[in-house]
C-alpha positions in Angstrom: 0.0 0.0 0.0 1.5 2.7 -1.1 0.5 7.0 -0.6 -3.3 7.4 -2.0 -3.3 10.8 -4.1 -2.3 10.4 -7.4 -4.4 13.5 -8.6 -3.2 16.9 -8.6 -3.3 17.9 -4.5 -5.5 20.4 -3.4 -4.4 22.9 -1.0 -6.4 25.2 1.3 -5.9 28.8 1.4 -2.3 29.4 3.3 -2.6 30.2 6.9 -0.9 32.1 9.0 -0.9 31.1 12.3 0.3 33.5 15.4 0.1 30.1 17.7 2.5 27.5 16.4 5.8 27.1 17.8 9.1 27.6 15.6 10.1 23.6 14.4 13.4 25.0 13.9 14.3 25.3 16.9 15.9 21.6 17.7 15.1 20.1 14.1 17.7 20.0 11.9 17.7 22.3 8.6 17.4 19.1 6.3 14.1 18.3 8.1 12.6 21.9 8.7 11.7 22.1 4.4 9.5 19.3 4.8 5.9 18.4 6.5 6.9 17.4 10.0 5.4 15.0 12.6 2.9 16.4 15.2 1.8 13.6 17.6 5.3 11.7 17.6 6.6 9.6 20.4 9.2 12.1 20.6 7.0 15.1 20.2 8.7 16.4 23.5 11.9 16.7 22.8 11.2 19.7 19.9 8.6 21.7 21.8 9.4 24.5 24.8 12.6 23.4 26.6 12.8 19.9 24.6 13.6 18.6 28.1 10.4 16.7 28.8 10.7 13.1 28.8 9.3 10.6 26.3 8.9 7.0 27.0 10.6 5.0 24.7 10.2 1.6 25.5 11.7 0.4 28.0 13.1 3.4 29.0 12.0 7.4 29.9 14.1 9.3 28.0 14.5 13.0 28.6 17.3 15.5 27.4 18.7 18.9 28.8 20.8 20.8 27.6 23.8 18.9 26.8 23.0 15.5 28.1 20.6 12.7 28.3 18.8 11.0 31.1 17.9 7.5 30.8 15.1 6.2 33.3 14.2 2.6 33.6 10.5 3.5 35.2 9.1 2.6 38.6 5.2 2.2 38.5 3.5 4.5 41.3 -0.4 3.3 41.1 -3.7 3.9 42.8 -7.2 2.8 41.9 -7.9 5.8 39.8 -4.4 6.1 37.8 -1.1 4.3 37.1 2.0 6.3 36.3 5.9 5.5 35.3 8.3 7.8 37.7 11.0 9.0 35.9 14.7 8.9 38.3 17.8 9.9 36.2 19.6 6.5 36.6 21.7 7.3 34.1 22.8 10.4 32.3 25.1 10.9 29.5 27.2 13.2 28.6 30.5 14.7 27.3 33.1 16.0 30.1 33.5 18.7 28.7 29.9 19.9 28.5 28.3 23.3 27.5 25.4 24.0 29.5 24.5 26.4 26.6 24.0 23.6 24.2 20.8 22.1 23.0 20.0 18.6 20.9 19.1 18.2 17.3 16.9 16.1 15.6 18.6 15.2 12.7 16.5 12.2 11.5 13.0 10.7 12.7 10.8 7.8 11.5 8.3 5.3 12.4 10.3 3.2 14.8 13.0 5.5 16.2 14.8 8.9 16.1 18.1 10.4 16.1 19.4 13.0 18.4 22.4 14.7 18.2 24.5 16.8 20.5 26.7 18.3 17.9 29.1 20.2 20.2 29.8 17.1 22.2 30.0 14.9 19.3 27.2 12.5 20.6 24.5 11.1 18.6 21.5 9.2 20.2 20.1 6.1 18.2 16.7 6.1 19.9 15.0 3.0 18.6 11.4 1.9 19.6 12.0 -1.4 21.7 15.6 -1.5 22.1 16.7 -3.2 25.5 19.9 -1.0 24.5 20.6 2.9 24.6 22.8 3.0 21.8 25.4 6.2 21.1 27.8 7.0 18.6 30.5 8.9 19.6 31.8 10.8 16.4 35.1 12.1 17.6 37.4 11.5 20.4 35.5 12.6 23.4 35.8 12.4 27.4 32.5 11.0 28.6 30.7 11.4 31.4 28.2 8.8 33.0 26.4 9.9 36.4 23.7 8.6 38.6 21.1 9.9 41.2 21.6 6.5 43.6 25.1 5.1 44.4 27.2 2.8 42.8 27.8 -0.2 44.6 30.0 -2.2 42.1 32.2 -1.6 39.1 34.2 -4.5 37.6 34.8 -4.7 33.4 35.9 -7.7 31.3 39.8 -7.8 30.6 39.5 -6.1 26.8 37.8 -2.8 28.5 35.1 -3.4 26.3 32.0 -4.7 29.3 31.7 -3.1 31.8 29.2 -3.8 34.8 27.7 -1.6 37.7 25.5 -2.0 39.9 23.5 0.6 41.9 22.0 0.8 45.6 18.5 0.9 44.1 19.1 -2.8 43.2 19.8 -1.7 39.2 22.4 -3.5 37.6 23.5 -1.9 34.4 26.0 -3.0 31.2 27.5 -1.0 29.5 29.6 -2.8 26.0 32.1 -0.5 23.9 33.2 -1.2 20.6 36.4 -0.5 21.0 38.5 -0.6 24.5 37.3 2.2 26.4 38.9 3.4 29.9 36.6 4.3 32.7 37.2 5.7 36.0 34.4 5.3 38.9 33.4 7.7 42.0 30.3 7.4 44.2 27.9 8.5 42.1 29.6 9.3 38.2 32.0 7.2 35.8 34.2 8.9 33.3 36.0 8.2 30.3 39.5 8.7 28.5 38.5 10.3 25.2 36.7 7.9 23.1 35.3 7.6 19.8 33.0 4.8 18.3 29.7 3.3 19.7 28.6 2.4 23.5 25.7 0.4 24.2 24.2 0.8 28.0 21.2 -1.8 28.5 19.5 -2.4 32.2 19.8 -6.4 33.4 16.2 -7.1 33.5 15.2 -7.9 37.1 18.8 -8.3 37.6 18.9 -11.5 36.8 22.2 -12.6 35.4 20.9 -15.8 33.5 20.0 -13.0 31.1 23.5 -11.6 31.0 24.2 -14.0 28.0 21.0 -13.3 26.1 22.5 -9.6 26.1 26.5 -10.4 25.5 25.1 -12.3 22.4 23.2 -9.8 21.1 25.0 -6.5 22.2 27.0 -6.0 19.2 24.4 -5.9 16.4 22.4 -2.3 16.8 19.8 -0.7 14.9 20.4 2.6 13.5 16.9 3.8 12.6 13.8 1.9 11.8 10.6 2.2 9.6 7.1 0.5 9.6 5.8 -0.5 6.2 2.2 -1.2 5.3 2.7 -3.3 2.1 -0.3 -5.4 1.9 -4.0 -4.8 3.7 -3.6 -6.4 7.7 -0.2 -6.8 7.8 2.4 -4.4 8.8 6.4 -5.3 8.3 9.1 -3.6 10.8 12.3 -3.4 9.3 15.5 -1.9 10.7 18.7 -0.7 9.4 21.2 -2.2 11.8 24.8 -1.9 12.1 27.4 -4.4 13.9 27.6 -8.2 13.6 24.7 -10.9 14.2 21.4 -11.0 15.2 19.0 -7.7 16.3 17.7 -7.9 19.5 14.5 -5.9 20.4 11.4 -6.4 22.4 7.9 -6.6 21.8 4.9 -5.1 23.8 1.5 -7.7 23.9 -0.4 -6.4 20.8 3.1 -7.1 19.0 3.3 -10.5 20.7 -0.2 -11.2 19.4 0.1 -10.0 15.8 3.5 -11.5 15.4 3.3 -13.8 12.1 3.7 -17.5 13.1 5.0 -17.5 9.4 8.1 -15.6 10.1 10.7 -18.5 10.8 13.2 -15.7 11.2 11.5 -14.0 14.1 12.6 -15.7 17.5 10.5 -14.9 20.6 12.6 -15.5 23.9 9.7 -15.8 26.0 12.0 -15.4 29.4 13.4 -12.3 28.5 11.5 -9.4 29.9 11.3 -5.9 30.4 8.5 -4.4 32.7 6.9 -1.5 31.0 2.8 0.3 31.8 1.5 -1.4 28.4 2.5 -4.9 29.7 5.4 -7.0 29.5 8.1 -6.1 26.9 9.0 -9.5 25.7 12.7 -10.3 23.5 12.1 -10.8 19.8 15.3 -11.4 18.2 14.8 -10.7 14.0 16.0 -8.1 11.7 12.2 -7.6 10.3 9.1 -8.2 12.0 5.7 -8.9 10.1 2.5 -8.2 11.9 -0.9 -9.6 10.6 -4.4 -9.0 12.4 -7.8 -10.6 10.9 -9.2 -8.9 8.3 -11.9 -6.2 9.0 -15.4 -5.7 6.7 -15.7 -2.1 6.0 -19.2 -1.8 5.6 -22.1 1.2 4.8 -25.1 -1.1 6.9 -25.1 -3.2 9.5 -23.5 -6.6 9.1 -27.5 -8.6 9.8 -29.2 -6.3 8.5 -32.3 -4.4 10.1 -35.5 -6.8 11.2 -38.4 -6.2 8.8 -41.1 -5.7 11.4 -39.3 -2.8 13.0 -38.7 -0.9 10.1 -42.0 1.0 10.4 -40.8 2.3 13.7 -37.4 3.2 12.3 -39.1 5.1 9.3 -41.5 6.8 11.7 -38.4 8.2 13.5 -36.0 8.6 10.1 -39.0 11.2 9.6 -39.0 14.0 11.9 -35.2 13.7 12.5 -35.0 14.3 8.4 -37.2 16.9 9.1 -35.5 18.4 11.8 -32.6 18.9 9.4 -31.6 22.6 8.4 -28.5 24.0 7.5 -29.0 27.4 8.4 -29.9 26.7 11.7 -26.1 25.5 13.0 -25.1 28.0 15.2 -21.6 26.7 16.4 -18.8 27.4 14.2 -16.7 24.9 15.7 -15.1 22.1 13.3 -15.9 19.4 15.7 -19.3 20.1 16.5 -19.8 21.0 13.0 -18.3 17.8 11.9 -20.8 15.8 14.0 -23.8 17.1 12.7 -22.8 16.6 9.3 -22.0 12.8 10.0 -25.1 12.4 12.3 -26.9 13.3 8.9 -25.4 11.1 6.8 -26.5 8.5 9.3 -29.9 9.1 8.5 -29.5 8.7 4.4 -27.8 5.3 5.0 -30.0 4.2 7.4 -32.6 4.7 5.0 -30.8 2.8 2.5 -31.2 0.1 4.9 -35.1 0.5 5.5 -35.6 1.3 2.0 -36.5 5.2 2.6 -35.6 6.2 -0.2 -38.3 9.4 -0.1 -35.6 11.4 2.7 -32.5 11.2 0.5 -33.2 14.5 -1.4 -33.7 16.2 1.2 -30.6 15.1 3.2 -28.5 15.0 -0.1 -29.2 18.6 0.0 -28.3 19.5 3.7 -24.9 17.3 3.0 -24.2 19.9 0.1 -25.0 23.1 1.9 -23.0 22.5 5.1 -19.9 20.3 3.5 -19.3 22.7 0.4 -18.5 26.3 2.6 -15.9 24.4 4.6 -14.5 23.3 1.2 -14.8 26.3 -0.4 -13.3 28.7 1.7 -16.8 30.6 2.6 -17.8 29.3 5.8 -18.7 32.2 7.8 -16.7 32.5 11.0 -13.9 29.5 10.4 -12.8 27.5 7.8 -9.4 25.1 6.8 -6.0 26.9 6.2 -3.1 25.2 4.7 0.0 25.9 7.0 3.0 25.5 5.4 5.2 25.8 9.0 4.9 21.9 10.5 2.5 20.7 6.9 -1.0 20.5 7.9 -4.7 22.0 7.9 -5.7 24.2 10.7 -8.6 26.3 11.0 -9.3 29.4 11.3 -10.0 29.8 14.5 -6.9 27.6 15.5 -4.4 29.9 13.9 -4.5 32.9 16.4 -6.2 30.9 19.6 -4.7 27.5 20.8 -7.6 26.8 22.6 -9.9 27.1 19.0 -11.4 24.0 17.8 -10.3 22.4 20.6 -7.0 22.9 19.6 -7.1 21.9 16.3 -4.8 24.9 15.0 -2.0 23.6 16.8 -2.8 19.8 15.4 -5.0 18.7 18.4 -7.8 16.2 17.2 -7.4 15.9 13.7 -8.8 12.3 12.8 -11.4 13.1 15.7 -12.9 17.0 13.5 -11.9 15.4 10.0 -12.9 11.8 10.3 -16.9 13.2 11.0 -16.0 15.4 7.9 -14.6 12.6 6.1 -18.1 10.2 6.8 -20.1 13.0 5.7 -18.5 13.4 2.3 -18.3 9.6 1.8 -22.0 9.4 2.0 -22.5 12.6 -0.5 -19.9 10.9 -2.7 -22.2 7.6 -2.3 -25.3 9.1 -3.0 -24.4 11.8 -5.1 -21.3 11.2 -7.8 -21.3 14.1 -9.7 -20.8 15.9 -6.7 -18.1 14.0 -5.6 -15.9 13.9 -8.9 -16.0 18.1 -8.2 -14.6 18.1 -4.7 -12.6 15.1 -5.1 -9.1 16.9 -4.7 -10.9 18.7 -1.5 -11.9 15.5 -0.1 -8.0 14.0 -0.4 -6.6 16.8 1.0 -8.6 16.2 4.1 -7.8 12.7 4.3 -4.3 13.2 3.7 -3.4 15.7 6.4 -4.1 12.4 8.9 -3.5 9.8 6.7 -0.9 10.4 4.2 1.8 7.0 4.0 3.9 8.8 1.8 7.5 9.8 3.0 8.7 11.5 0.1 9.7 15.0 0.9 7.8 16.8 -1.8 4.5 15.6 0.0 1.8 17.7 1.5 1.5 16.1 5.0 3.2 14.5 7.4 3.1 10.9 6.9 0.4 9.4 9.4 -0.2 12.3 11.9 -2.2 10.2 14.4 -1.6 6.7 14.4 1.5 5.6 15.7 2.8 2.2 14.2 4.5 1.2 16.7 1.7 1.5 19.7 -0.8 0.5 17.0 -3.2 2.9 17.9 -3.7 6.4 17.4 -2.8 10.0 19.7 -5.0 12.9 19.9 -2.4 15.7 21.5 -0.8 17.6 18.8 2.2 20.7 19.9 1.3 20.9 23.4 4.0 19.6 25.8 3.2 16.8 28.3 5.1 15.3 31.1 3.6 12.2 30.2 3.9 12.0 26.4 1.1 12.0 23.8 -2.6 10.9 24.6 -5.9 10.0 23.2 -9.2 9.7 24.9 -11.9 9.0 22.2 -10.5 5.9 20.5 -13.9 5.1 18.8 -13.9 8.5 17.2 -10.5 7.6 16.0 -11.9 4.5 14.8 -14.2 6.4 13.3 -11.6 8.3 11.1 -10.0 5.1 9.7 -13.2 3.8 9.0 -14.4 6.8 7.0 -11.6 7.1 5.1 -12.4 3.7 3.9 -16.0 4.4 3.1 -14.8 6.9 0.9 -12.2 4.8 -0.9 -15.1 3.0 -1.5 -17.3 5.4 -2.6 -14.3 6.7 -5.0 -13.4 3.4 -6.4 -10.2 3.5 -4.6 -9.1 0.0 -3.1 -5.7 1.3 -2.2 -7.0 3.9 0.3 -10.0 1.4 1.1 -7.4 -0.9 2.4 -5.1 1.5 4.0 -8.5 2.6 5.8 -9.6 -0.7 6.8 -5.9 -1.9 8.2 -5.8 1.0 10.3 -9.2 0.7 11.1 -8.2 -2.9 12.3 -5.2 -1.8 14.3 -7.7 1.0 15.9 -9.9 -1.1 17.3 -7.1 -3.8 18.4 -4.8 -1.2 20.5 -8.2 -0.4 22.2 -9.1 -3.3 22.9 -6.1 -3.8 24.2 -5.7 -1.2 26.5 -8.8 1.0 26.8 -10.9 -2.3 27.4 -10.3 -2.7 31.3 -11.6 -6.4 31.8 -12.5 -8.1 35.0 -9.0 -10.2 36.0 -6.8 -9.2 33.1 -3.4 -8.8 34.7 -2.3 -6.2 31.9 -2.7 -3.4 34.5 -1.9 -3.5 38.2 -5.0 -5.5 40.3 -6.0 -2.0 42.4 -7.0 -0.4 39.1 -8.3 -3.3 37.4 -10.6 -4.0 40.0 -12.0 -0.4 39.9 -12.0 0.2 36.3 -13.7 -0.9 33.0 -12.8 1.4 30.5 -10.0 3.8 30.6 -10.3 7.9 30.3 -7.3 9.1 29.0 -4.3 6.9 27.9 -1.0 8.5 28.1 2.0 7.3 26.9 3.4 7.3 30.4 0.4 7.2 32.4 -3.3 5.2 32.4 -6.2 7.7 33.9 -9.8 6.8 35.0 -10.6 10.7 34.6 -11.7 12.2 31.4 -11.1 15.8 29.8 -14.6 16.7 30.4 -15.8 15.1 33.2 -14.5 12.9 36.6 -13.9 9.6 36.7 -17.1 8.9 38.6 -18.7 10.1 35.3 -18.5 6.4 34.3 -21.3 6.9 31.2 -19.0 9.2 29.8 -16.2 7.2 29.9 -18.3 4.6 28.5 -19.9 7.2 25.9 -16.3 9.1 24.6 -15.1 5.9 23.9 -18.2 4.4 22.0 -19.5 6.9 19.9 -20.5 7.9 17.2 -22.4 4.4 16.7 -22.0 2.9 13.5 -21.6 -0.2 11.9 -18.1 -0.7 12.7 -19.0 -0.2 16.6 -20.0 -4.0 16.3 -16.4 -5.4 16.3 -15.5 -2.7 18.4 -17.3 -4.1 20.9 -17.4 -8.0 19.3 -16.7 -9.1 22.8 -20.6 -9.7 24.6 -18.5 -10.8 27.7 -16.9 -7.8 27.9 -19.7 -5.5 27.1 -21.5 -6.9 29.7 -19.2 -6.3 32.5 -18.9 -2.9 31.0 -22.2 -1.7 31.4 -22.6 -3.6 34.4 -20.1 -1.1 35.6 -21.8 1.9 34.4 -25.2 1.2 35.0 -25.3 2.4 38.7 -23.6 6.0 37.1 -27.2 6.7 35.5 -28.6 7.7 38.7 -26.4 10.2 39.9 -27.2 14.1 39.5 -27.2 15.4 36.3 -26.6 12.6 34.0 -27.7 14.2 30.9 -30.0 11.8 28.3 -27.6 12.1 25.3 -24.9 9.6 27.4 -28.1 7.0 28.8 -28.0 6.4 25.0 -25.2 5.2 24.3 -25.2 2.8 27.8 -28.1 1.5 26.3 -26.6 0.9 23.2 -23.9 -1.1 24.5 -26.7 -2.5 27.2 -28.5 -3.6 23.7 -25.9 -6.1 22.1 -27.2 -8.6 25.3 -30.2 -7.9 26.1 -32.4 -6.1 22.9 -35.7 -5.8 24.3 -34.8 -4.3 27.4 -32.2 -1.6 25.7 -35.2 -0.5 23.5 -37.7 0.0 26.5 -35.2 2.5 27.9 -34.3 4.3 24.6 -37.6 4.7 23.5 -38.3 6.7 26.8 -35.1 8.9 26.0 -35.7 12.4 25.7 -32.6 13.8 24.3 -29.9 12.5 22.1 -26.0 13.2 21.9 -25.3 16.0 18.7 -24.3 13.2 16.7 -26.8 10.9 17.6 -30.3 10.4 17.1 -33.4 8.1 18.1 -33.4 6.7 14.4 -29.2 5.5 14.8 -30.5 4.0 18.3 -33.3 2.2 16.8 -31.1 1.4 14.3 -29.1 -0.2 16.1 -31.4 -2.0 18.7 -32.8 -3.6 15.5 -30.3 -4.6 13.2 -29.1 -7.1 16.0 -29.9 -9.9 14.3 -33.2 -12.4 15.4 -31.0 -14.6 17.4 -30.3 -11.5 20.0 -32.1 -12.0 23.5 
């Protein structure tokens, strides 16, 4: 699968933001011409200071000035959060320091990044999964290596190329030199002769020296860089470049372990070998290329049973009035998000009354579709509208440029597969229904899609290449330029979800089976890293047992923290938490939640939440929903005495839903 425009792009009207910060402040120049990455694992390291930390697994990395900090993380956990505490256990340095200096990015991709201290001539191979920190060390250079606890035990190998030390926290750490290196040891600090060539440091997991080998055998083979390649639909391939003799040696969190191709005879799992980390045990997979292959996924318009013929009468009867209710000049917010949902909460309707055989309400939504989807692709939209900004290679809005708080901070890349997935669905569905008026706005309509989902890596493109979803996690991030001690997050994966799977409902509606299955695979991987670790599930030992046994569904999922709380609301809000990370219902919500087990325990959870004060209607719905899936009659008892619905939902998408079921529901 290759990148998906092959027409001439469009581009929006150039923005100029007041907002964004200045990439060029630790990027390298080679890198600043070209669309650059907003949601990255390293997003940290090139915004404010640069010296927030990142986790990179295993390890919390964080730089300063002219050195690095490497942090193998203690979990601190309570029933309502689990968090990774970052100690300096080791940091790196030269001895002869500047404290004026600053890192570089000089390179970035899928699986790693490279960070450079040019003035002390040390250059960080950060690679995804690598039980080693690996630094070059481009000219002859005293080095300095200090710790926060005290160091116990020094003792190296008779060649002065191993070197072992072990720490009063219990830490014992390696450290294996390609060339004989000579180190001196005090209390709390280790320095070098000068030295040029490449050290590897890498923690003894659990210090258990049975592992020691595992690591001596693999220590002189290290990656470089590495890249993630979607070549064929469900199946992604890691490949590394690696430097050294023999074998690569990396490790693989569970979703990996799962995906992992039994195929691959030259992928070897060392099943012993492990590395805690907050996603789960980091497991040793030694291979120079990975594949990963997850089931196929139906991208569909309808529901995969169909709607039940005696119910459609009741469907139509509501299909009705919300058609009617529909009428573009009455949307007062001018907010892409909100916007976005009302647009896709219409299209619901037209394909819902494909499904019942409706036809009658299609003109009339057809015609709403055009009149709120064409200002935002025109430019006229009065009050906001996309912008092309040619800084970091994106669409904000107009609101975004000169207010970070605009569009939910969309103008400084906040949410974009959340605002332009609900555009995305709405346009697929015009496309559907209305051709013509697709071929027109076709270059529009790619433009869109590309900003979060362009593959490409070619510097002359538009876009970064994926914006949200994060190959190596395999899931998706919401936080764009904002700095976080604990890394990127995403709350909403089933709006995510939503994005991938809109994308493909427009390849589909364009004839275009390369981005149908670049849609669907993400799609696939969406719902997977959710299920993952969004879907809390009674004695799963993913997470630690005090939050399991209080949780069900996460809130917000940091890089380097898991949170019961939401954005919007407290932790106790548990229909929200159930809600954010269900909606908007559609088809594809099925194998979201293709696990009745789960989805019982789930709103078993949350039912109790409906009685508190103020639980508005618009979240009942989507408990009931879920409640639904199990138990059908009694879900539609409760939504048909619902009084309000969510702003992209409707009593016809909850009947919809109820009935499409299948006969064999209870």
């Amino acid at each position: 699968m290759t990148n998906t425009q092959k027409n001439t792009p469009f581009i929006f009207p150039q923005g100029h933001s007041t907002v964004l910060p200045d990439p060029s402040n630790f990027f390298s120049s080679n890198l600043v011409s070209n669309p650059l990455p907003t949601n990255s694992f390293f997003q940290n390291f090139v915004l404010k200071n640069g010296d927030q930390p990142e986790y990179i697994h295993p390890y919390l990395i964080k730089s300063s000035n002219s050195s690095l900090s490497l942090s193998y993380p203690s979990h601190t956990f309570t029933s309502a959060f689990i968090y990774q505490v970052f100690n300096a256990d080791l940091t790196i340095s030269s001895s002869e320091q500047k404290t004026s200096e600053k890192h570089i990015i000089s390179s970035c991709s899928d699986l790693s990044v490279t960070l450079d201290i040019p003035s002390s001539n040390l250059s960080f191979f950060l690679v995804r999964g690598s039980p080693f920190l690996t630094v070059s060390v481009t000219k002859p250079t005293p080095l300095s290596i200090t710790t926060i606890h005290a160091i116990l035990s020094f003792s190296s190998n008779d060649s002065l190329t191993k070197f072992t030390f072990q720490f009063n926290n219990g830490q014992t750490w390696l450290l294996y030199a390609s060339s004989p290196i000579k180190l001196s040891q005090s209390l709390s600090e280790i320095t070098s002769d000068a030295f040029s060539g490449i050290i590897r440091i890498v923690l003894l997991p659990d210090s258990d020296f049975k592992h020691e080998a595992v690591l001596d055998k693999f220590s002189s083979c290290y990656p470089e860089s590495g890249e993630a390649v979607l070549r064929e639909p469900f199946s992604v391939e890691y490949k590394w470049e690696k430097k050294g003799s023999g074998d690569l040696l990396l490790l693989a969190h569970p979703l990996h372990l799962k995906l992992l191709s039994n195929s691959d005879s030259d992928v070897t799992v060392l099943d012993d070998f492990k590395y805690t980390s907050i996603d789960g045990e980091l497991v040793g997979v030694v291979g120079n290329s990975w594949v990963l292959e997850t089931d196929p996924v139906s991208i569909t318009w309808h529901s995969s049973k169909g709607v039940i013929e005696e119910s459609h009468d009741e469907i139509v009867s509501a299909l009705s009035k919300d058609v009617d209710g529909l009428d573009s000049s009455a949307i007062t917010t001018t907010s892409s998000y909100f916007y976005g949902k009302l647009i896709a909460r219409a299209a619901r309707l037209a394909l819902i009354a494909e499904e019942v055989f409706f036809f009658d309400v299609i003109p009339k939504i057809r015609k709403f579709l055009k009149e709120t989807i064409e200002p935002w692709l025109e430019g006229t939209f009065n009050g906001n509208g996309f912008l092309y900004d040619q800084t970091w290679g994106g669409i904000i809005t107009k609101q975004g440029s000169t207010d970070t708080g605009g569009d939910f901070g969309f103008g400084i890349y906040n949410d974009h597969h959340y605002h332009l997935g609900y555009f995305l669905y709405g346009i697929a569905v015009l496309v559907k229904i209305d051709p013509a008026w697709g071929r027109k706005y076709k270059p529009q309509a790619y433009s869109l899609m590309e900003d979060f989902m362009n593959l490409s890596i070619r510097s002359n493109s538009n876009y970064t290449r994926l914006r949200c979803f994060d190959l190596y996690v395999l899931h998706s991030w919401a936080g764009g330029l904002t700095e976080f001690a604990d890394g990127r997050n995403q709350e909403s994966t089933s709006e995510a979800v939503n994005a991938y799977y809109s994308a493909a409902l427009m390849g589909m509606a364009y004839g275009d089976a390369n981005l149908v299955a670049i849609g669907s695979t993400l799609t696939a991987l969406e719902m997977l890293g959710t299920q993952m670790w969004w879907h809390v599930k009674e004695g799963s030992n993913l997470y630690e047992e005090d939050f399991t046994k209080e949780n069900r569904i996460m809130g917000v999922l940091w890089a380097n923290k898991r949170d019961s709380g939401l954005w919007f609301a407290s932790a106790e809000r548990r229909e929200c938490r159930l809600g954010i990370q269900l909606l908007p219902i559609l088809p594809i919500s099925e194998v979201l939640f293709s696990n009745v087990d789960y989805v019982k325990e789930l709103v078993k959870w949350t039912l109790p939440a409906l009685n508190g004060e103020g639980v508005g209607e618009k979240w009942k719905g989507f408990v009931y929903a879920l409640e639904g899936i199990y138990d059908n009659k009694g879900a539609l008892q409760k939504i048909r005495s619902l009084n309000g619905f969510d702003d992209g939902n409707s009593l016809t998408n909850l009947l919809w839903w109820i009935h499409s079921r299948g006969e064999g529901d209870e």
